[in-house]
TIDOLO-378032 format. One record per residue: chain; x, y, z negated of N, C-alpha, C in turn; residue in one letter; residue number from 1. Coordinates in steps of 0.2 Angstrom, whole numbers, plus 2048, in hexadecimal, padded with zeros to 3 digits. Each point is the difference from the previous one (the first is absolute). Layout:
REM TIDOLO-378032
+-------+------+------+------+-------+-------+-------+------+------+------+------+------+
! chain ! n.px ! n.py ! n.pz ! ca.px ! ca.py ! ca.pz ! c.px ! c.py ! c.pz ! resn ! resi !
+-------+------+------+------+-------+-------+-------+------+------+------+------+------+
!     A !    X !    Y !    Z !     X !     Y !     Z !    X !    Y !    Z !    a !  NUM !
...
+-------+------+------+------+-------+-------+-------+------+------+------+------+------+
END
This chain:
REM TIDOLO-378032
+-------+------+------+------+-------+-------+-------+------+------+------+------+------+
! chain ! n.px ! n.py ! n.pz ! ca.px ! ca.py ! ca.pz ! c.px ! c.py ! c.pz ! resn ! resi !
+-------+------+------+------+-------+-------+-------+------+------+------+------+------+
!     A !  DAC !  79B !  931 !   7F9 !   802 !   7FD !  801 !  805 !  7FA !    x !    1 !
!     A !  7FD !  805 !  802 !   800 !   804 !   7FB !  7FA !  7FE !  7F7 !    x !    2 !
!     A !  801 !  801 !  7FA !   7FD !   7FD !   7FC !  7FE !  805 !  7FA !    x !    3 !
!     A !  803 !  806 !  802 !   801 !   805 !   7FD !  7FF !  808 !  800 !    x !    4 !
!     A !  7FC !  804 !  800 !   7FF !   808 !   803 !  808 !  803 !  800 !    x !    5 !
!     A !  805 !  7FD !  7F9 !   803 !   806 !   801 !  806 !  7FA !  805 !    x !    6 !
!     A !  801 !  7FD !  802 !   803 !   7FD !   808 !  802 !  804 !  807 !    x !    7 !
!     A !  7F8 !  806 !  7FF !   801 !   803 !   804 !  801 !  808 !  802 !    x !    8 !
!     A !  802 !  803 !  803 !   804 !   805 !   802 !  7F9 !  805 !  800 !    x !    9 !
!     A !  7FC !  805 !  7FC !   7F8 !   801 !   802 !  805 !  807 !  803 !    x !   10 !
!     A !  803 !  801 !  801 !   802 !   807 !   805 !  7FF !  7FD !  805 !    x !   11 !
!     A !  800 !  7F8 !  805 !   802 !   7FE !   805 !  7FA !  800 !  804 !    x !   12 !
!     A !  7FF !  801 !  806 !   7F8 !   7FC !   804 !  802 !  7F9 !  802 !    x !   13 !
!     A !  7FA !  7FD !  7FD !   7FD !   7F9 !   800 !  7FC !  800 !  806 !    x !   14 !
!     A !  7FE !  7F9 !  803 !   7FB !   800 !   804 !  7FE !  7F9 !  7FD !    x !   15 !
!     A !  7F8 !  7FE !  805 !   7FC !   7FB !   7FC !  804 !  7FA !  800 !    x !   16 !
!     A !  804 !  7FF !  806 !   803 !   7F9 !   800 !  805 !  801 !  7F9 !    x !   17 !
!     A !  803 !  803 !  7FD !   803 !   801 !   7FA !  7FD !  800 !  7F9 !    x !   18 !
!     A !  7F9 !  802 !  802 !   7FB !   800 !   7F9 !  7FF !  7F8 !  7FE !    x !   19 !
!     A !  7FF !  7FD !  805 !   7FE !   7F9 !   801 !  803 !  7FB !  7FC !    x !   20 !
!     A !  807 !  803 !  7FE !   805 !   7FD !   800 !  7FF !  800 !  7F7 !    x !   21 !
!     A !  7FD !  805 !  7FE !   803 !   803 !   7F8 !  7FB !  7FD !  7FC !    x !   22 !
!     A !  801 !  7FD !  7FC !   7FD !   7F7 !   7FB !  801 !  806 !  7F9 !    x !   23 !
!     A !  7FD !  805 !  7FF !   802 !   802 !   7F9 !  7F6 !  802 !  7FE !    x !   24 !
!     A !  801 !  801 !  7F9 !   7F8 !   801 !   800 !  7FE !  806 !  7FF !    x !   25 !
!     A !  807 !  806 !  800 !   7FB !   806 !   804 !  7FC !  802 !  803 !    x !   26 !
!     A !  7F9 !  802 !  802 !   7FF !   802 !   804 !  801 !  806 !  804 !    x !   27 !
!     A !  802 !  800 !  805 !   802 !   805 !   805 !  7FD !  802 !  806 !    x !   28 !
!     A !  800 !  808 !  803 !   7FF !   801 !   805 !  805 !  801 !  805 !    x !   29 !
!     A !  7FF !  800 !  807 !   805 !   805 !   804 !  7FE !  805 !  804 !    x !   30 !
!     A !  802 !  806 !  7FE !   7FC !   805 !   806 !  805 !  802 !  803 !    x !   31 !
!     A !  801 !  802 !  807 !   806 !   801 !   803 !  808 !  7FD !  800 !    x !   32 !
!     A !  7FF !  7FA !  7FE !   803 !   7FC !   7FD !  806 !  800 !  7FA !    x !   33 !
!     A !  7FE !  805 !  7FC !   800 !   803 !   7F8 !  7FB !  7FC !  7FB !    x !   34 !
!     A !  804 !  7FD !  7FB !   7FE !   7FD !   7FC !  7FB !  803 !  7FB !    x !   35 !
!     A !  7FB !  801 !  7FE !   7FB !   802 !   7FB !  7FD !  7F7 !  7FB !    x !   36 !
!     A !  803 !  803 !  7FC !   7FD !   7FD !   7F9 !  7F9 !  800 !  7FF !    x !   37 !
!     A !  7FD !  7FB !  7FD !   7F8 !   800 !   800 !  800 !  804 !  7F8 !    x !   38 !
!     A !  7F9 !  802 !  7FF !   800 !   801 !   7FA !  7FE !  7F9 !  7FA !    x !   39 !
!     A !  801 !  7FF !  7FC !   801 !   7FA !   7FC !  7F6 !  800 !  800 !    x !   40 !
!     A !  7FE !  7FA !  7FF !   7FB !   7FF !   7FF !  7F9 !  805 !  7FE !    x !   41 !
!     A !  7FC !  800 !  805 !   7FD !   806 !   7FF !  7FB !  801 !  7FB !    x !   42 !
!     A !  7FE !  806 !  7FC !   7FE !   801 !   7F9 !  7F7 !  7FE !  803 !    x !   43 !
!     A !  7FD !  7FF !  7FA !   7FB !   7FC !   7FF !  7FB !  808 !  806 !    x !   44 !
!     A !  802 !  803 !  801 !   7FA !   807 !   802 !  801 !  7FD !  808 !    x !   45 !
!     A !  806 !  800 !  802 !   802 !   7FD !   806 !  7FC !  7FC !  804 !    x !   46 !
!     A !  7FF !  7F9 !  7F9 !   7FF !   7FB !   803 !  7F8 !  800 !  800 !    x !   47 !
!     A !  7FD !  805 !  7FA !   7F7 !   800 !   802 !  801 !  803 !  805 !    x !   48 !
!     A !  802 !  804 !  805 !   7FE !   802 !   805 !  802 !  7FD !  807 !    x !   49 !
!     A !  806 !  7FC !  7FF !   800 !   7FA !   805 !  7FB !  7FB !  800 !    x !   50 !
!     A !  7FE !  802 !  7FB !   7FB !   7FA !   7FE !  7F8 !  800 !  804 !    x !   51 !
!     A !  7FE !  806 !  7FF !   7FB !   803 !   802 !  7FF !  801 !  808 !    x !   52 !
!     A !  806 !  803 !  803 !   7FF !   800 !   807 !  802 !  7FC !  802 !    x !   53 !
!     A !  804 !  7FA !  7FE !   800 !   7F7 !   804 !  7F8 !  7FE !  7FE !    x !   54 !
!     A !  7FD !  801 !  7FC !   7F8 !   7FE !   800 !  7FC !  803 !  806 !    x !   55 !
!     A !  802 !  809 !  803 !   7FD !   802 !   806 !  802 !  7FE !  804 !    x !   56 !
!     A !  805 !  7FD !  801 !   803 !   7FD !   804 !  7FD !  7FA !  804 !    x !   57 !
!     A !  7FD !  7FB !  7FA !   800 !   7F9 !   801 !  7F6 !  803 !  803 !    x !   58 !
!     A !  7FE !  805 !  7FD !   7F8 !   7FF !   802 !  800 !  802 !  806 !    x !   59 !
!     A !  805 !  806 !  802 !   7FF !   803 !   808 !  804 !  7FC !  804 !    x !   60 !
!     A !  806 !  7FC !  7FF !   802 !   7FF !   807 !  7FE !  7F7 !  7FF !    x !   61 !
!     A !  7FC !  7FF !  7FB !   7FB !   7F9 !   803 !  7FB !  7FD !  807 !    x !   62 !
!     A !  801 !  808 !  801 !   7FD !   801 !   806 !  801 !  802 !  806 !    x !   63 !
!     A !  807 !  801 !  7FF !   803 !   803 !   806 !  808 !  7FD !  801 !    x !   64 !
!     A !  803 !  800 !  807 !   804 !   7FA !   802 !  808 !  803 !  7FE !    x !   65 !
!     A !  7FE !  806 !  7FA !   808 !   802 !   800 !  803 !  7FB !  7F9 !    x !   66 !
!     A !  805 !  7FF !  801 !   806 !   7FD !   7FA !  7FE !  806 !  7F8 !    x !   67 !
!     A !  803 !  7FE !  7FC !   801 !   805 !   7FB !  807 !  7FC !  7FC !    x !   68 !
!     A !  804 !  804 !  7FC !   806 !   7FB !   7FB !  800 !  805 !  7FB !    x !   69 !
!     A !  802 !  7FE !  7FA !   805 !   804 !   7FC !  803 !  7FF !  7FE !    x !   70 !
!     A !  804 !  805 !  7FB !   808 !   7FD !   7FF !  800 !  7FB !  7FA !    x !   71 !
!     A !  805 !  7FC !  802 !   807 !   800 !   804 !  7FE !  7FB !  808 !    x !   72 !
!     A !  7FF !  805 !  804 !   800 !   7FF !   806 !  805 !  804 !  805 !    x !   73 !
!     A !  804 !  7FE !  802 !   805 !   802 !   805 !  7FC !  804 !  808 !    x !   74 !
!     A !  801 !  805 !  801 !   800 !   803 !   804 !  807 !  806 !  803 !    x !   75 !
!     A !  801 !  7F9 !  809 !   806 !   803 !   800 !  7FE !  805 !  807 !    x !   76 !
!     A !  802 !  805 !  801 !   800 !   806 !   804 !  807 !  801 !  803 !    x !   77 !
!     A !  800 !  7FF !  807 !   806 !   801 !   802 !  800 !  807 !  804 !    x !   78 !
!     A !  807 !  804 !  802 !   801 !   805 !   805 !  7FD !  802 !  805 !    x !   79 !
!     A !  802 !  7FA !  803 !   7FF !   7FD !   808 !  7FC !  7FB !  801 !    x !   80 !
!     A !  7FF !  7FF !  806 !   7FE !   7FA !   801 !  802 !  7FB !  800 !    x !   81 !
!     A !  805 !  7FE !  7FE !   807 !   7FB !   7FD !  7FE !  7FD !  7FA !    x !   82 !
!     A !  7F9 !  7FB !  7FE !   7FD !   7FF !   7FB !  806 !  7F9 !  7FB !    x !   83 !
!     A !  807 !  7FF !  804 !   805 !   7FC !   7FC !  800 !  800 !  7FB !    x !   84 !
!     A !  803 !  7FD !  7FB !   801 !   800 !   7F8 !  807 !  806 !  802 !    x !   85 !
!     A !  805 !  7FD !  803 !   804 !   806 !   7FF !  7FF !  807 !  802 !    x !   86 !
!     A !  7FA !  800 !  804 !   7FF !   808 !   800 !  7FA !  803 !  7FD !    x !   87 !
!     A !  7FC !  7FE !  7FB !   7FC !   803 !   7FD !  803 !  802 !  7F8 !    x !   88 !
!     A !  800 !  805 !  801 !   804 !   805 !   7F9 !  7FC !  801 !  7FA !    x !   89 !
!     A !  7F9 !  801 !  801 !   7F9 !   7FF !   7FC !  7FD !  7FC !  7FD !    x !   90 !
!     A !  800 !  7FD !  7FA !   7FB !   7FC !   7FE !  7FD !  803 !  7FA !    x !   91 !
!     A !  7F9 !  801 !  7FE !   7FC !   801 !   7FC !  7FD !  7FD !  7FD !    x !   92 !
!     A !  7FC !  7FF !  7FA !   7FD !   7FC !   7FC !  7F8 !  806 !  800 !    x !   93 !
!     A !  7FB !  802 !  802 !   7FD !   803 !   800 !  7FB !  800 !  7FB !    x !   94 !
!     A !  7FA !  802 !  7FA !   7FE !   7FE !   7FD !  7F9 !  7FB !  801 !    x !   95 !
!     A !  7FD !  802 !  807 !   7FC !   7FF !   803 !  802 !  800 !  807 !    x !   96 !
!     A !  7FD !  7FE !  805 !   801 !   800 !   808 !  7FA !  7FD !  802 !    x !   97 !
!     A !  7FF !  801 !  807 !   7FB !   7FF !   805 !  803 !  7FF !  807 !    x !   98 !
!     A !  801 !  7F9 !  805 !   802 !   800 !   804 !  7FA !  7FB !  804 !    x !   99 !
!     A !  7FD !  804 !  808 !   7FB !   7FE !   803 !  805 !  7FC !  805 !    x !  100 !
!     A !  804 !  801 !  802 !   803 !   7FE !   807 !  805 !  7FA !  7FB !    x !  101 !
!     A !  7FD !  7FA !  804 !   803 !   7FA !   7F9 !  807 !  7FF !  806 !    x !  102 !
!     A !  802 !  802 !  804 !   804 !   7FF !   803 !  807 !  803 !  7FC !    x !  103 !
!     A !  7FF !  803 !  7FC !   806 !   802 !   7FD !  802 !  7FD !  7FA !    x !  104 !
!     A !  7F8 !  7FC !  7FE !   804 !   7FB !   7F9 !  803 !  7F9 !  801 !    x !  105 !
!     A !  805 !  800 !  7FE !   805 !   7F9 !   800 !  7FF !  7FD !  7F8 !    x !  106 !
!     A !  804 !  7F8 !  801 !   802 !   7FD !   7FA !  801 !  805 !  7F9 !    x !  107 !
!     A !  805 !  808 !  803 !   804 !   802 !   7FA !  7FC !  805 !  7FD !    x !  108 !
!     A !  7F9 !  803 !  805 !   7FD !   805 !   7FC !  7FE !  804 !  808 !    x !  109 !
!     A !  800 !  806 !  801 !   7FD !   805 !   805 !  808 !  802 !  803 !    x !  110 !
!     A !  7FF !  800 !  808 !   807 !   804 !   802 !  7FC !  806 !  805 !    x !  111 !
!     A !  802 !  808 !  801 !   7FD !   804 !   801 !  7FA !  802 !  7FC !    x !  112 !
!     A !  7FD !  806 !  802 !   7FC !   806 !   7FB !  7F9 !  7FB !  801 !    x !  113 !
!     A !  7FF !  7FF !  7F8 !   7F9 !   7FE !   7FE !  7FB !  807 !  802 !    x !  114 !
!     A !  7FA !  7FD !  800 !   7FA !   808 !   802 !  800 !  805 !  7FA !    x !  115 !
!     A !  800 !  7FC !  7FA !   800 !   806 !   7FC !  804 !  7FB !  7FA !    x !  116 !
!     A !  802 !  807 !  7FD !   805 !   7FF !   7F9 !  7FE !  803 !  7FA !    x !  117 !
!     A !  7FF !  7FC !  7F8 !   7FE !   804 !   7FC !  805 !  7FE !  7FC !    x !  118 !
!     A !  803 !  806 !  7FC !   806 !   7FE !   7FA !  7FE !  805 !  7FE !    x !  119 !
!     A !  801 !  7FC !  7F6 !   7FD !   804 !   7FB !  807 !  802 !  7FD !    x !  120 !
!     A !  7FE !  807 !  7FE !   806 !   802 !   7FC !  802 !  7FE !  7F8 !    x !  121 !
!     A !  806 !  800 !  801 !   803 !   7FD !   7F8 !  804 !  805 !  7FE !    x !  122 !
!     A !  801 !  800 !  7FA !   804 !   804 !   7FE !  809 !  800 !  800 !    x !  123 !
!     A !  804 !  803 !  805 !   805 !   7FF !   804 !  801 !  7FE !  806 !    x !  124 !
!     A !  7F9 !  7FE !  806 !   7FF !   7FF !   806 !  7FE !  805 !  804 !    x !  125 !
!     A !  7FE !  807 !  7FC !   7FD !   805 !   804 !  803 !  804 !  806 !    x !  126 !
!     A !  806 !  7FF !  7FF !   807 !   803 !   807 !  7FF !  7FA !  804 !    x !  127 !
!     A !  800 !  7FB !  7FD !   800 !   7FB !   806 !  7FA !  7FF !  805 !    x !  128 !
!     A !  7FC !  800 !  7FB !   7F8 !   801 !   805 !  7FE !  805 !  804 !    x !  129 !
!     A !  803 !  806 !  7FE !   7FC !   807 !   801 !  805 !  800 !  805 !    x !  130 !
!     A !  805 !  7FE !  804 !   806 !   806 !   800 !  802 !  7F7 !  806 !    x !  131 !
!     A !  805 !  7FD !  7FC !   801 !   7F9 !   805 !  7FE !  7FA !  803 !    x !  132 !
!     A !  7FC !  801 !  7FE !   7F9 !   7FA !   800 !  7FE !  805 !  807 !    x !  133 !
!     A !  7FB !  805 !  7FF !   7FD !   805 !   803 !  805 !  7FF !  806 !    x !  134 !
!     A !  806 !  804 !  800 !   803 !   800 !   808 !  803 !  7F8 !  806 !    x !  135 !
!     A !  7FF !  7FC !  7FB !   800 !   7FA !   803 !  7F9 !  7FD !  802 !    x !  136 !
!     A !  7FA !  800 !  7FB !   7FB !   7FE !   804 !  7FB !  803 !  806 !    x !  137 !
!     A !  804 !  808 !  7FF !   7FC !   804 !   806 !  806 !  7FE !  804 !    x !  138 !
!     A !  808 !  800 !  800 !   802 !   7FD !   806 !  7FE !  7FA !  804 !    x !  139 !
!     A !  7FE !  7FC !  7FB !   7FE !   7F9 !   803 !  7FA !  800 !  804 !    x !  140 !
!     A !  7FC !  805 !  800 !   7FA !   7FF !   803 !  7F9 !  7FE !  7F9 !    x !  141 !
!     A !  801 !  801 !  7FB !   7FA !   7FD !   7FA !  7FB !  805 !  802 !    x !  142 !
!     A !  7FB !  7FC !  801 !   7FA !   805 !   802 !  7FD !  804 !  7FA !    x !  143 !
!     A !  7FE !  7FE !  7FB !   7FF !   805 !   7F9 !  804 !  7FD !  7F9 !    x !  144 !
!     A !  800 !  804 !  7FD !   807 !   800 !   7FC !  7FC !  805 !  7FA !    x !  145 !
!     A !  7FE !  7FB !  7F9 !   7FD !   801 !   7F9 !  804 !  802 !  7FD !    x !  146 !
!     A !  801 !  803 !  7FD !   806 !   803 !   7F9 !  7FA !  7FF !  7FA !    x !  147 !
!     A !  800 !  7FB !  7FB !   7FA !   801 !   7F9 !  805 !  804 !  7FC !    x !  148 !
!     A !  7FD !  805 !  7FC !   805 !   803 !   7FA !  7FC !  7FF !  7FB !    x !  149 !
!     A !  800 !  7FC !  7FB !   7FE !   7FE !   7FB !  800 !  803 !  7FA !    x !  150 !
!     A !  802 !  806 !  800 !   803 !   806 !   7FC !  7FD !  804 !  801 !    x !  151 !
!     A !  7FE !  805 !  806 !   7FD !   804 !   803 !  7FA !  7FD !  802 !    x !  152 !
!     A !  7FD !  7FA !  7FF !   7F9 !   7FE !   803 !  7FD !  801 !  807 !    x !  153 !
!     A !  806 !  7FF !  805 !   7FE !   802 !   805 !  804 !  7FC !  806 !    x !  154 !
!     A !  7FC !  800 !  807 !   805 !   7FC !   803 !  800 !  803 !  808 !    x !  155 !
!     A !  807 !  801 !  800 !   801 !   801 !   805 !  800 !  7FE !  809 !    x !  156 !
!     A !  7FD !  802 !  804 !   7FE !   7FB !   807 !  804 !  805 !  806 !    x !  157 !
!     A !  804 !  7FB !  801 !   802 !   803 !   806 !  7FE !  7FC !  808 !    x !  158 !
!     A !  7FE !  803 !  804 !   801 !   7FB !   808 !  803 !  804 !  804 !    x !  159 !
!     A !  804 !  7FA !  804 !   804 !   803 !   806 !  7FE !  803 !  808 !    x !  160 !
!     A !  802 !  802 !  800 !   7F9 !   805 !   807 !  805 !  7FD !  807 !    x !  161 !
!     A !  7FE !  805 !  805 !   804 !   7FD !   807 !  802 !  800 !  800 !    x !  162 !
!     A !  805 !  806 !  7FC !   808 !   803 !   803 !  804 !  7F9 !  7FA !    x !  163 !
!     A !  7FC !  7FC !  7FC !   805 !   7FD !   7FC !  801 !  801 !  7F9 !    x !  164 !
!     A !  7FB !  807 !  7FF !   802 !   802 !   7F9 !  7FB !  800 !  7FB !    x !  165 !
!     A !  801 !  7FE !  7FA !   7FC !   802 !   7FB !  7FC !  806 !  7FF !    x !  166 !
!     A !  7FB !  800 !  800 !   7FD !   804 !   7FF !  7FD !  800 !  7F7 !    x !  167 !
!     A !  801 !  804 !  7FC !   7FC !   7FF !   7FA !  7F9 !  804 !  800 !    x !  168 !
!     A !  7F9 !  7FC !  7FB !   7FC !   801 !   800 !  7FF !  803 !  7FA !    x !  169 !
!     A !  7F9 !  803 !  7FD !   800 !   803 !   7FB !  801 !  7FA !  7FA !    x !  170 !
!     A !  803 !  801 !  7FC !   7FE !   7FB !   7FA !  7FA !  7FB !  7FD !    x !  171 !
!     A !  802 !  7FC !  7FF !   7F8 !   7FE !   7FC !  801 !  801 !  7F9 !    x !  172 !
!     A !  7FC !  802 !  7FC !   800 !   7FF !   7F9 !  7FF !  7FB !  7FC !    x !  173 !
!     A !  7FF !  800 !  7FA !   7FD !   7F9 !   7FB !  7F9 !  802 !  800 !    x !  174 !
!     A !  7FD !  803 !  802 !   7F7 !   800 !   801 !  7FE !  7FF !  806 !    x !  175 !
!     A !  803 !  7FD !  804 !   7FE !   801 !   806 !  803 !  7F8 !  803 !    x !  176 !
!     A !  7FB !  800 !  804 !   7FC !   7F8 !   807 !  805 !  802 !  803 !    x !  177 !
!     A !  808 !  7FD !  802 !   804 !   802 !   805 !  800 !  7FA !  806 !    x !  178 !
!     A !  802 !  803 !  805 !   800 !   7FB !   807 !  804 !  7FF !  803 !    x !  179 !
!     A !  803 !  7FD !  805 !   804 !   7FE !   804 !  7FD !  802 !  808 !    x !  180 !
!     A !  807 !  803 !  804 !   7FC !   805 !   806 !  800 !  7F9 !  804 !    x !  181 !
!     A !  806 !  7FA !  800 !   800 !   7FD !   805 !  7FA !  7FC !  7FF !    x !  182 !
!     A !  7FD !  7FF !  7FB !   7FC !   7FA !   7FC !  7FA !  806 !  7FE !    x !  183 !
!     A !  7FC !  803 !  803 !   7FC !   803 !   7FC !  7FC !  7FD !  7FB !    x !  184 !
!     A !  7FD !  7FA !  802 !   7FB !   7FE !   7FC !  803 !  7FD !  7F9 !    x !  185 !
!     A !  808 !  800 !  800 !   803 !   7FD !   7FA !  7FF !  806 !  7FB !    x !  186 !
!     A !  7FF !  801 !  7FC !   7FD !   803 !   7F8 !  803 !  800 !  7FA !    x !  187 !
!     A !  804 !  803 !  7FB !   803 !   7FD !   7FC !  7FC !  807 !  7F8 !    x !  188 !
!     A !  7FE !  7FD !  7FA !   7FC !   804 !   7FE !  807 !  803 !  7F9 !    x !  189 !
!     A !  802 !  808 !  801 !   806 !   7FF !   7FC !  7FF !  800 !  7F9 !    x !  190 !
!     A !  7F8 !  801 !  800 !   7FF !   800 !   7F8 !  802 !  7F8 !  7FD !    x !  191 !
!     A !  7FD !  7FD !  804 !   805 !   7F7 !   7FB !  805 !  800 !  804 !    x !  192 !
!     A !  805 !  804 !  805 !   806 !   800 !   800 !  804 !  801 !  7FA !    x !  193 !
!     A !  7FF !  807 !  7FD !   802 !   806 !   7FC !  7FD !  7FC !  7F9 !    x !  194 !
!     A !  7FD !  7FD !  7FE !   7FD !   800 !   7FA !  805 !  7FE !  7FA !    x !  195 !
!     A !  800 !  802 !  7FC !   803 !   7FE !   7FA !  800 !  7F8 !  7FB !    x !  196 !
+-------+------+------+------+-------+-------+-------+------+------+------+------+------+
END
């Protein structure tokens, strides 16, 4: 049993049946099976805006038959169709998720691409969002994929099209009623996103 972050080898690839195994209070991702550090508890700006789209969250999908989670919720995406603990290399903690196909959630949290993904940016997460986050949720199949920048007041939407790939969309601003393509009716107002 590992008890410990520094125990382990973080140049080494890990798989989930190995994450499963680590008792330390870390929290940690795997993308590729590279160890990523979480960022230390997230700054109060963070969590009013986690705060606010889990509140859109609870009005709109009251109504509708899909799941919703946010972190610390385990979402594991494997390679292949090989969904074993020793063969998925990916585990995420998303900030928010959306998963319609309940066939994917087990006991441990979601296995395979929830429909959509929203992760707010922190300060030192940004390569990991923009850059490894991004190329694993569009490999996994995520059907739209949120970037918020809390900094920039803007938030990033991407969905994935036929050939597989991200497409990005214009921006939405902090003045602006932005929407969700696969969810149109879902509405998020960035003004009391953004506010101060």
């Amino acid at each position: 049993m590992v008890t410990s972050l520094d125990q382990l080898d973080l140049s080494k690839q890990y798989s989930y049946a190995d994450y499963l195994k680590w008792k330390f209070e870390e929290r940690v991702e795997l993308i590729k099976g590279r160890i990523f550090k979480m960022s230390p508890a997230p700054a109060r700006k963070h969590q009013t805006i986690s705060r606010y789209f889990i509140s859109q969250m609870v009005k709109y999908f009251d109504e509708h038959p899909c799941e919703w989670y946010h972190a610390p919720f385990d979402v594991r995406l494997a390679r292949k169709s090989d969904n074993t603990d020793k063969q998925v290399y990916t585990v995420v903690q998303p900030d928010l998720c959306v998963i319609c196909d309940k066939s994917k959630l087990d006991k441990r949290g979601c296995i395979g691409a929830p429909d959509l993904i929203i992760e707010i940016l922190s300060p030192g997460n940004s390569k990991k969002e923009m850059k490894d986050k991004f190329e694993v949720y569009e490999e996994a199949g995520v059907r739209e994929y949120w970037i918020v920048q809390s900094t920039d007041k803007n938030v990033l939407v991407y969905t994935l099209n036929e050939q597989g790939v991200f497409i990005g969309h214009r921006p939405f601003i902090e003045d602006e009623i932005m929407h969700s393509f696969i969810f149109p009716e879902l509405k998020i107002n960035l003004l009391e996103v953004f506010k101060d």
